[in-house]
N, C-alpha and C positions, 0 to 999 in steps of 0.2 A: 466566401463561398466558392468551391472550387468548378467550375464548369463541366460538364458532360452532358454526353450525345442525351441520352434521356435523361430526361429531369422526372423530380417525384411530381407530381398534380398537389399532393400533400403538401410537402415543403414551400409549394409555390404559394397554396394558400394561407398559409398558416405566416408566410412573410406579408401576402397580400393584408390579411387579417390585423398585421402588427404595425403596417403601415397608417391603414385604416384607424386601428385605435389609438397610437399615439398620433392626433391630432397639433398641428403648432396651432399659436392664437390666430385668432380671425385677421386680422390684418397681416401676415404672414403668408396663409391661405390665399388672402385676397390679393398678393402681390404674387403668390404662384399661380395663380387661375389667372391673371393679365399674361405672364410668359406663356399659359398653353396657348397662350391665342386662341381662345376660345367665340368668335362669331355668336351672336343672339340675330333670329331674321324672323320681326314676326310677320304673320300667315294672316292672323285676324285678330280682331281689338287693338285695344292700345296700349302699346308699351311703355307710356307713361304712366299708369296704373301700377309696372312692374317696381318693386324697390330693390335696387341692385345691391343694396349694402345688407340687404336679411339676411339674419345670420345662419337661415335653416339653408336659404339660394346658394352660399358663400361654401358651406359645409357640403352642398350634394354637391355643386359643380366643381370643387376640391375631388372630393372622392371621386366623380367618372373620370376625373380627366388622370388622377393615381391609377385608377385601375385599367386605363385604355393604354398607359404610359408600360402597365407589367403586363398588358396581355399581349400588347406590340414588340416586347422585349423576348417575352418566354417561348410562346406560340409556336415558334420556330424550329426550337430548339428538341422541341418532343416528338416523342416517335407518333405514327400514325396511329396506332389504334389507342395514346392518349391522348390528342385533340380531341377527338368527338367531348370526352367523356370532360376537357379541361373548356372546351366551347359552350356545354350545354352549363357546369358550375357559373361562368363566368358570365354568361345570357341571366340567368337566374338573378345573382347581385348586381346586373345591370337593369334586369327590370325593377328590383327594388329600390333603385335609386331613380330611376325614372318614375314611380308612383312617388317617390316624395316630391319629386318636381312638381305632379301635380297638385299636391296641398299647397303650395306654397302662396301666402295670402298676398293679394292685392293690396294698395295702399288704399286704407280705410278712410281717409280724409276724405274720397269723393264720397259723396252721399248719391244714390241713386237708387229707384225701385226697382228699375230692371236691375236682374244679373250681368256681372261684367263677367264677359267672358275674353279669355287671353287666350291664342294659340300662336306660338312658335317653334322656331328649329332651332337648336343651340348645333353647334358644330366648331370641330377646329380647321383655323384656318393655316393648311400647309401648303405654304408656296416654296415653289423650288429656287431655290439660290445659286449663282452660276457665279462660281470661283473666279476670281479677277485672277488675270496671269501677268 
């Protein structure tokens, strides 16, 4: 793909898109979501309840961390009056991947009558690295 000053919004998704659907296997995934450096911090309950090897957790935190990696890459490169229009597409498949986060089932082994409730922050974690001379 050859680079220029503007980029199509199209092209960009239609790569994002093919990225998204070919999926590698789950533990491929699961070894690229370890390199985003991906941080879990929870807020409230217990994150023992969370199972970090599901494979719906494994599949959405793949895909934000794909799509924060092309929106960090492209964003730049477009002119201003396509950001708006390449921000507001790409908020849109971020919120949909952020409602699947919320389904995602707690581990069922605990029995309880109360509802378990989880709330946390996923984030990546970039630390700056300062070049040995």
């Amino acid at each position: 793909m050859t680079k220029k000053n503007n980029k199509d919004i199209v092209e960009i998704f239609n790569n994002l898109k093919k990225a998204l659907g070919n999926k590698p296997p789950i533990e491929k995934m699961y070894e690229e979501i370890r390199m985003m450096r991906f941080k879990i911090k929870p807020i409230s309950g217990d994150i023992s309840l969370l199972q970090f090897k599901d494979n719906v957790l494994i599949e959405t935190l793949w895909s934000l961390g794909k799509l924060d990696e092309i929106f960090q890459r492209e964003f730049g490169a477009l002119s201003k009056n396509q950001k708006e229009a390449f921000f507001h597409l790409f908020d849109n498949l971020y919120q949909q991947l952020q409602g699947q986060l919320n389904k995602i089932n707690i581990n069922p082994e605990i029995k309880s009558h109360l509802p378990q409730i989880l709330e946390m922050e996923i984030f990546k974690d970039i630390t700056t690295k300062r070049k040995a001379n």
